[in-house]
N, C-alpha and C positions, 0 to 999 in steps of 0.2 A: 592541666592539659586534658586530652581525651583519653580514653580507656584503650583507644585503637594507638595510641600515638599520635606524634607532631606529623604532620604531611610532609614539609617541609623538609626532613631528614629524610627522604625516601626520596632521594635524588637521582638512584638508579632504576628506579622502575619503569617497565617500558610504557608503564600507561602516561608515565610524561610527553611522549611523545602527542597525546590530543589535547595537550593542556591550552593550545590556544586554536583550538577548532571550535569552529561557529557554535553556538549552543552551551557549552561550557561556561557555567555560571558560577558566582563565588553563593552562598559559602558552602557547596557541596562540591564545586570542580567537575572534573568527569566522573561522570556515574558510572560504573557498569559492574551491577549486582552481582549479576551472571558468570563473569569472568570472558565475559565472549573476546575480549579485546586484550585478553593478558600475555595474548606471542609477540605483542607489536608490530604486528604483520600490519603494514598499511596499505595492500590492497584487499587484507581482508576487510579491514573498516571501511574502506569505504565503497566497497561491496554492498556491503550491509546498510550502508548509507544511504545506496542510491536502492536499496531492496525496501525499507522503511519507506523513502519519497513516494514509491513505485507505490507500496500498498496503501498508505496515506491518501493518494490519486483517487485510488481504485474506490476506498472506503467511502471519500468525498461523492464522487460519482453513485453510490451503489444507493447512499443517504436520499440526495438529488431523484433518483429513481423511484422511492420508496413514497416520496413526501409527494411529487405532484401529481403523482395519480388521484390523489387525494383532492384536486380541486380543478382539474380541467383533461380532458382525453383525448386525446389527436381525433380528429374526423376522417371516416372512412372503413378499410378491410385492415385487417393483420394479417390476413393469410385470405386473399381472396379464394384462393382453390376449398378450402377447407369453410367457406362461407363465417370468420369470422373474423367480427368487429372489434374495434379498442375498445367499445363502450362492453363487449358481452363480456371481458375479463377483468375479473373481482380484484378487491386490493389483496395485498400482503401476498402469502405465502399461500394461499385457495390459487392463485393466478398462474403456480405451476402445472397445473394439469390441465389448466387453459389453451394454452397455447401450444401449437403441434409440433412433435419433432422435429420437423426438419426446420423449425424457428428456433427452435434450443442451439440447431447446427449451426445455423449460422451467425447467432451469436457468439458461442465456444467457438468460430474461426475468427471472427472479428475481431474479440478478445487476444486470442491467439498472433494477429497479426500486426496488432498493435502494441503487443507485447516483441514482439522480433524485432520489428521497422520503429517506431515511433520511442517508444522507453528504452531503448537499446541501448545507454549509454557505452562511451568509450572510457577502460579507467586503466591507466598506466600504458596505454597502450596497446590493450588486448582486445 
């Protein structure tokens, strides 16, 4: 057998309760290193479930961001008041000083609003 024991005899643990939720694969079953999942709480899993998808999205999105600047730039102003273009701001991480405050603002509300309204999941009811 293993060093850790048979899984098998460990029939009381609450981590059986995610033994047949999505992703749960043999031969390792539910992972969770951490112990993040070991009260059995099931709305804290899947809390964390839908926090994971959330930042998985975000990550997706941020990659998307990163990459096409690299081969085409919108046409026109970024900020007409402040006379600048997509083409005058550099790739990567130079590009934050580019763009003017009150464009940082309105993406940190965008973000922010789409985080309230749009990802908002409902979970158990709450």
């Amino acid at each position: 057998g293993s060093a850790w024991g048979d899984w098998a005899l460990y029939t009381d643990s609450p981590l059986r309760a995610y033994e047949n939720e999505a992703g749960v694969q043999a031969p390792v079953g539910f992972w969770d290193p951490l112990g993040l999942s070991a009260s059995g709480n099931s709305f804290d899993y899947k809390r964390r479930r839908e926090v994971e998808l959330k930042h998985g999205r975000v990550c997706m999105f941020a990659t998307i961001g990163y990459m096409v600047p690299e081969y085409t730039r919108l046409p026109g102003y970024l900020s007409p008041s402040y006379g600048v273009q997509f083409t005058d701001v550099p790739n990567g991480l130079s590009a934050l000083s580019k763009v003017p405050a009150l464009g940082w603002c309105q993406i940190v509300a965008f973000a922010g609003l789409i985080e309230l309204n749009v990802y908002n999941e409902q979970i158990n009811g709450e």
